[in-house]
mmCIF file of the C-alpha atoms, coordinates in Angstrom:
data_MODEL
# 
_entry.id   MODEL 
# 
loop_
_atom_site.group_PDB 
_atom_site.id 
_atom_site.type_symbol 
_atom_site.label_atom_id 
_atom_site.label_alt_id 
_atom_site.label_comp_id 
_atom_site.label_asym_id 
_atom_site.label_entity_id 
_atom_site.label_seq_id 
_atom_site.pdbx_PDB_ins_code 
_atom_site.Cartn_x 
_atom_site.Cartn_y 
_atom_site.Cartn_z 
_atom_site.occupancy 
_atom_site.B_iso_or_equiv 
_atom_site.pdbx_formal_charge 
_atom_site.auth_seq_id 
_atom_site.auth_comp_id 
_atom_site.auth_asym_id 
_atom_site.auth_atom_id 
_atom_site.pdbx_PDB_model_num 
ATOM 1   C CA . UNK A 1 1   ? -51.800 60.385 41.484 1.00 0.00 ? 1   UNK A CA 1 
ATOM 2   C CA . UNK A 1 2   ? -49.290 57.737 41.305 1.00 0.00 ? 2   UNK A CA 1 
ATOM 3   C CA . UNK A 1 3   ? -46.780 57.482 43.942 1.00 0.00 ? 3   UNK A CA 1 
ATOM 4   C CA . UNK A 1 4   ? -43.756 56.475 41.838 1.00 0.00 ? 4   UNK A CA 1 
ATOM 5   C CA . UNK A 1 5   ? -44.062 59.844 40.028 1.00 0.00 ? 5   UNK A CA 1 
ATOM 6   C CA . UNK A 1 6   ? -40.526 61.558 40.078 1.00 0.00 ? 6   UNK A CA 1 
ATOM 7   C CA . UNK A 1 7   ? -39.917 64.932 38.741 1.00 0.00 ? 7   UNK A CA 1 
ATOM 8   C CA . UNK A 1 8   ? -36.765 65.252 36.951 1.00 0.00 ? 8   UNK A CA 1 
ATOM 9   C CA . UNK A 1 9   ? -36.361 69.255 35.985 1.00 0.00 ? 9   UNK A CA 1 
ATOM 10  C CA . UNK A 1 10  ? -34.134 70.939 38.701 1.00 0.00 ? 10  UNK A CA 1 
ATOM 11  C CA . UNK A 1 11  ? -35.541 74.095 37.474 1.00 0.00 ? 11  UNK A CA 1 
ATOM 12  C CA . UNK A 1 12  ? -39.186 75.260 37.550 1.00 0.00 ? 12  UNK A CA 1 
ATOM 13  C CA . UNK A 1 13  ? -41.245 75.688 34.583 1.00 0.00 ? 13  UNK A CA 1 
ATOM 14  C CA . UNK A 1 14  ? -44.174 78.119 33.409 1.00 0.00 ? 14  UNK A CA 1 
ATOM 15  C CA . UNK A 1 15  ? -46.835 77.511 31.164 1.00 0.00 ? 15  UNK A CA 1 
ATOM 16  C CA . UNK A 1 16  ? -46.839 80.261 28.401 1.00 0.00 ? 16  UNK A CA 1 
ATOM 17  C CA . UNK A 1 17  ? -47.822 80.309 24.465 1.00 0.00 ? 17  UNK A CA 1 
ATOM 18  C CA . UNK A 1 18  ? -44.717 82.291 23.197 1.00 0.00 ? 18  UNK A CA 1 
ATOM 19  C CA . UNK A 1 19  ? -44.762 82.359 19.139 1.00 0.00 ? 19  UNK A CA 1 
ATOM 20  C CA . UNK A 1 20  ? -41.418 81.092 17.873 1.00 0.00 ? 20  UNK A CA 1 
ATOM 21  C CA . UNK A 1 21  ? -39.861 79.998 14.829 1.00 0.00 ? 21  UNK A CA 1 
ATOM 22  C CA . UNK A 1 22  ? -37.229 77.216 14.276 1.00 0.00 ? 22  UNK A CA 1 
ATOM 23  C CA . UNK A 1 23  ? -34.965 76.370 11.037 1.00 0.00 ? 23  UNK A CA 1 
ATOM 24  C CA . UNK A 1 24  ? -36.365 72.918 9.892  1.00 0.00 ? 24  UNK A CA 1 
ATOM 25  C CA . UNK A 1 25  ? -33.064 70.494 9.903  1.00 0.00 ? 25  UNK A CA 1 
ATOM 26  C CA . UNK A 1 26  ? -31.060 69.990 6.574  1.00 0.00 ? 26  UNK A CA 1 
ATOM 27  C CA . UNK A 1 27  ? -33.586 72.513 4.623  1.00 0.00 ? 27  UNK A CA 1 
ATOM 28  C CA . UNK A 1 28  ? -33.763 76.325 5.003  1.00 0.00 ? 28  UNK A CA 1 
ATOM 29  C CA . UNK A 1 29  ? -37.554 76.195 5.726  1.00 0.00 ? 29  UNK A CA 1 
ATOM 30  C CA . UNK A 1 30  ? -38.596 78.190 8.833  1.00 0.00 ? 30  UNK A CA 1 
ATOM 31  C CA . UNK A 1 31  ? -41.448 76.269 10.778 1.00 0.00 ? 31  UNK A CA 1 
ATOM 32  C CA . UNK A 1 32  ? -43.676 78.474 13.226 1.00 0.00 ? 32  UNK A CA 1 
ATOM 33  C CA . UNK A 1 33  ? -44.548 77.026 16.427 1.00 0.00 ? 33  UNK A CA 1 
ATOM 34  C CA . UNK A 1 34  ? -45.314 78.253 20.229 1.00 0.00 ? 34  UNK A CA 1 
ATOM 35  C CA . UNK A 1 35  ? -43.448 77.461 23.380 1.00 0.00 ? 35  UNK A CA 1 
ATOM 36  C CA . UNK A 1 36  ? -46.165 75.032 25.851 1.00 0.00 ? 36  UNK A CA 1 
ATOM 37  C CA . UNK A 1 37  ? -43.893 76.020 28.636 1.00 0.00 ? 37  UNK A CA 1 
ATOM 38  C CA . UNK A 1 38  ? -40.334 77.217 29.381 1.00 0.00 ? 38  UNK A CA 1 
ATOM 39  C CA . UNK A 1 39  ? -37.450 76.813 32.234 1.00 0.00 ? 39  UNK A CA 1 
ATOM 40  C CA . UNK A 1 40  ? -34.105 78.457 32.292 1.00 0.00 ? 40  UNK A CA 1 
ATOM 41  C CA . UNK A 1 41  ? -32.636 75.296 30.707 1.00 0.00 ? 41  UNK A CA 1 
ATOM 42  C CA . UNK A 1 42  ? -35.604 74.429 28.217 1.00 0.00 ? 42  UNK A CA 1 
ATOM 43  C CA . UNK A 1 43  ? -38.687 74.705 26.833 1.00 0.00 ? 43  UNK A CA 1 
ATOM 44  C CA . UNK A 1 44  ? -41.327 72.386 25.260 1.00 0.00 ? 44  UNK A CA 1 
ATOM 45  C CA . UNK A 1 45  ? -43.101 73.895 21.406 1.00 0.00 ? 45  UNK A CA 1 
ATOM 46  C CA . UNK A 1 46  ? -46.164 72.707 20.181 1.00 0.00 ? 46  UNK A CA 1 
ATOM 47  C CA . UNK A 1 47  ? -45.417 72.525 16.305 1.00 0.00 ? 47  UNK A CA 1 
ATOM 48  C CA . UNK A 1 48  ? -46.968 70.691 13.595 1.00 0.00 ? 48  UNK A CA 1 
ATOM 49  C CA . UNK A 1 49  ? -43.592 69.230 12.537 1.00 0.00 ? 49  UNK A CA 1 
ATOM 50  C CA . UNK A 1 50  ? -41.856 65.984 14.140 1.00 0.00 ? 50  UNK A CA 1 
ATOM 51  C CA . UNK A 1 51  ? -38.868 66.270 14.827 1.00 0.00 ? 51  UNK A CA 1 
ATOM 52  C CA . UNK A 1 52  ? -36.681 63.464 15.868 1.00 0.00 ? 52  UNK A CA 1 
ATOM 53  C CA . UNK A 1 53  ? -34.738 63.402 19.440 1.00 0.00 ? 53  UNK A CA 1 
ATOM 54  C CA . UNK A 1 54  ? -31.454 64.022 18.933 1.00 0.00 ? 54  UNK A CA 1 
ATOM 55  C CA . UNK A 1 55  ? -32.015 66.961 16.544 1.00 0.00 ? 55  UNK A CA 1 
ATOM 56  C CA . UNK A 1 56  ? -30.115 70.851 16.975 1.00 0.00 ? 56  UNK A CA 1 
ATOM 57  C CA . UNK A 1 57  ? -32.129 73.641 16.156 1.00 0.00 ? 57  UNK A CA 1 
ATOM 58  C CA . UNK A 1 58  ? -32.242 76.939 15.979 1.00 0.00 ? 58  UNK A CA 1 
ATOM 59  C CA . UNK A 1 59  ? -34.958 78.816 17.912 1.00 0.00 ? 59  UNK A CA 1 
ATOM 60  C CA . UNK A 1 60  ? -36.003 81.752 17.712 1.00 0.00 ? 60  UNK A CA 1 
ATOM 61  C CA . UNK A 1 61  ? -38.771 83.426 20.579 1.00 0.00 ? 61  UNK A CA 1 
ATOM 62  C CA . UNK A 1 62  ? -40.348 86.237 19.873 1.00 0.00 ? 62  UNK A CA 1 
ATOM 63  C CA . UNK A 1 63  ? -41.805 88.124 22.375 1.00 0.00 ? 63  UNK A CA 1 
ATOM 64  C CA . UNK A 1 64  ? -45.304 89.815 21.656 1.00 0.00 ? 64  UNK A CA 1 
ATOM 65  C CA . UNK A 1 65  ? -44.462 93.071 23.219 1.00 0.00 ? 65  UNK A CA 1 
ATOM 66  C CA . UNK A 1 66  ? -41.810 94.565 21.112 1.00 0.00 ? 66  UNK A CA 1 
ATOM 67  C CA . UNK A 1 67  ? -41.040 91.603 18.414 1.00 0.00 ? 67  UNK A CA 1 
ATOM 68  C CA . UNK A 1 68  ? -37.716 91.448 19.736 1.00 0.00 ? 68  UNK A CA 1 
ATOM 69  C CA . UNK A 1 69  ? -36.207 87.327 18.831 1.00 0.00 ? 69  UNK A CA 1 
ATOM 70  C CA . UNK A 1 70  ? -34.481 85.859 21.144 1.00 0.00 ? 70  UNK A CA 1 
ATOM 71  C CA . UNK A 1 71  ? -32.342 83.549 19.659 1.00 0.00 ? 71  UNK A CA 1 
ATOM 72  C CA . UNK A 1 72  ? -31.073 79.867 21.454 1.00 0.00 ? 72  UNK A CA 1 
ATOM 73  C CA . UNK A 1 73  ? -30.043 77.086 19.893 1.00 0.00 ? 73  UNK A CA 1 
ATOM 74  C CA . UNK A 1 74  ? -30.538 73.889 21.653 1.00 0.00 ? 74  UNK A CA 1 
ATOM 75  C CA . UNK A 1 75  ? -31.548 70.026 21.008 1.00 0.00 ? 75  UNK A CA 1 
ATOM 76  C CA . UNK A 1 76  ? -34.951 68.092 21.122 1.00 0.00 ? 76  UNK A CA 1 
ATOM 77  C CA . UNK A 1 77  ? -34.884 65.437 23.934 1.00 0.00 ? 77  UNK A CA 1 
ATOM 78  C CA . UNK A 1 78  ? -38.145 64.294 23.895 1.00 0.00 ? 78  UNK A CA 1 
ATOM 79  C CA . UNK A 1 79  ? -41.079 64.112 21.299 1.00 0.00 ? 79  UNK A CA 1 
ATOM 80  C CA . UNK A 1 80  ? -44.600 63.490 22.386 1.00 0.00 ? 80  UNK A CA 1 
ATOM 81  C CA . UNK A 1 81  ? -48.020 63.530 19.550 1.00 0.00 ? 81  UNK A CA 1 
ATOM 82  C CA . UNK A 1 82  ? -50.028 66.552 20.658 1.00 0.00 ? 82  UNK A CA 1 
ATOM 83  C CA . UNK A 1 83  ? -54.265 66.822 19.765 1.00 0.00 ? 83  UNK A CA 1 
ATOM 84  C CA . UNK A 1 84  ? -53.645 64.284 16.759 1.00 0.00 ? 84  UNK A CA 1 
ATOM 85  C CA . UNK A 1 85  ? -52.074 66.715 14.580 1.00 0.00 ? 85  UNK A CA 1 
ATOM 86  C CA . UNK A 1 86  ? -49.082 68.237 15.912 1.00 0.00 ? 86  UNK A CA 1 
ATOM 87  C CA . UNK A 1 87  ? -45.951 67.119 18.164 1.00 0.00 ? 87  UNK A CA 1 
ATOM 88  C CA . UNK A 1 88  ? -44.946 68.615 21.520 1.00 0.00 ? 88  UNK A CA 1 
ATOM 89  C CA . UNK A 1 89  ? -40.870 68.519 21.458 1.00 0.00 ? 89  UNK A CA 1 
ATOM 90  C CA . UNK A 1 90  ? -38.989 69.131 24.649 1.00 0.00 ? 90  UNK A CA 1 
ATOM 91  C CA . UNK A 1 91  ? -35.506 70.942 23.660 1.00 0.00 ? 91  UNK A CA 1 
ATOM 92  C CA . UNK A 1 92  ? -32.550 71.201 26.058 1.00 0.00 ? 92  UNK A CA 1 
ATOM 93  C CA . UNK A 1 93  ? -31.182 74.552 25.304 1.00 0.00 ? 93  UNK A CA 1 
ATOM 94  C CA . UNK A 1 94  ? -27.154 75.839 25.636 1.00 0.00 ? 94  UNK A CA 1 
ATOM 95  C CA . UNK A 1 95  ? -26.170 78.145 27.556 1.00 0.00 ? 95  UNK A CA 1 
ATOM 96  C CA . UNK A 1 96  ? -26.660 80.944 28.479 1.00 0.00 ? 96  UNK A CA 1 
ATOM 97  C CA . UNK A 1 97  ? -29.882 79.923 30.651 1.00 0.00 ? 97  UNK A CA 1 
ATOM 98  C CA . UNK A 1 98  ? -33.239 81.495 29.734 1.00 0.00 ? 98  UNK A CA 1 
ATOM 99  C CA . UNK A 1 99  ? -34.640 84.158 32.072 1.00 0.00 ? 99  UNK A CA 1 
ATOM 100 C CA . UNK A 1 100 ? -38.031 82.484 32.284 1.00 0.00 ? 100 UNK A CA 1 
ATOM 101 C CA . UNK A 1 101 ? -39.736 84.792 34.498 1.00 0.00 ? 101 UNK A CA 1 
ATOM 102 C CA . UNK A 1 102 ? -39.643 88.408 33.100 1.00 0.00 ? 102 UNK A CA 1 
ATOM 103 C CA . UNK A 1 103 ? -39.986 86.614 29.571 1.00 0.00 ? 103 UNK A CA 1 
ATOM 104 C CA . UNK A 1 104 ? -43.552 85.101 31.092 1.00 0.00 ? 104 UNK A CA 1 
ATOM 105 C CA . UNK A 1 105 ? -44.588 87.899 32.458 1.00 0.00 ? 105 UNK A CA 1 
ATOM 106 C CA . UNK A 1 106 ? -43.799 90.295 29.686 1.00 0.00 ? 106 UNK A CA 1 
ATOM 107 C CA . UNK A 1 107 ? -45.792 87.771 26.967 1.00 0.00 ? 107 UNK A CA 1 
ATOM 108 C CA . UNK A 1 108 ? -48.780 88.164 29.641 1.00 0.00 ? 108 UNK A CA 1 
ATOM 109 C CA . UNK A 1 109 ? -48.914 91.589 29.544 1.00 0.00 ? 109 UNK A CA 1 
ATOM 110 C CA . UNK A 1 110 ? -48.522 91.622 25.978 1.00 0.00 ? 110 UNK A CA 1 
ATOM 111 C CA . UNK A 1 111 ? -51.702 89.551 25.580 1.00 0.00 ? 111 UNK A CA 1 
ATOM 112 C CA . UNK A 1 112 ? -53.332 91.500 28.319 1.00 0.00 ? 112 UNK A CA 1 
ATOM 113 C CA . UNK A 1 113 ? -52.785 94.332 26.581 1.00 0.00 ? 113 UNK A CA 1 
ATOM 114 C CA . UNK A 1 114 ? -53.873 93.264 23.320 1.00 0.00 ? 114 UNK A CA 1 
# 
């Protein structure tokens, strides 16, 4: 591994495929997508849109257990091409912070469960 590698999140992250759903920007168009991972301050989607850095969207998470949405709005700050077809965004979200953990572990045993 390279040595100059510096991690900038000052919170820790979790892999998880979350279904979510975002409002495509200046269109009312609702794009489905999946979280790659989440924080208390962000997450990264996999979607088949690109989106450009800079964007606001509004996010929607639903959780797999109950279908509750969890709704966050918050801004793309990175955009990366994902298995040649789709994007992986990195959004920045407001406040009030995420509660990664019990959202992780209640999509596990949702797809345990399943």
């Amino acid at each position: 591994m390279n040595g100059s590698f510096k991690e900038r999140r000052s919170q820790s992250r979790f892999l998880a495929k979350i279904p979510l759903s975002f409002y495509e920007p200046n269109t009312p168009q609702i794009v489905n997508a999946q979280t790659h991972d989440i924080s208390a301050q962000g997450i990264s989607i996999v979607t088949s849109k690109e989106i450009p850095v800079g964007t606001s969207l509004d996010i929607y998470i639903q959780m797999p257990d109950t279908g509750e949405k969890i709704f966050r709005r918050g801004k793309v700050v990175w955009l990366s091409s994902f298995n040649h077809s789709g994007y992986k965004l990195g959004i920045k979200l407001e406040e009030p912070p995420l509660k990664p953990i019990p959202l992780v572990l209640r999509a596990i045993k949702a797809y345990r469960d399943y």
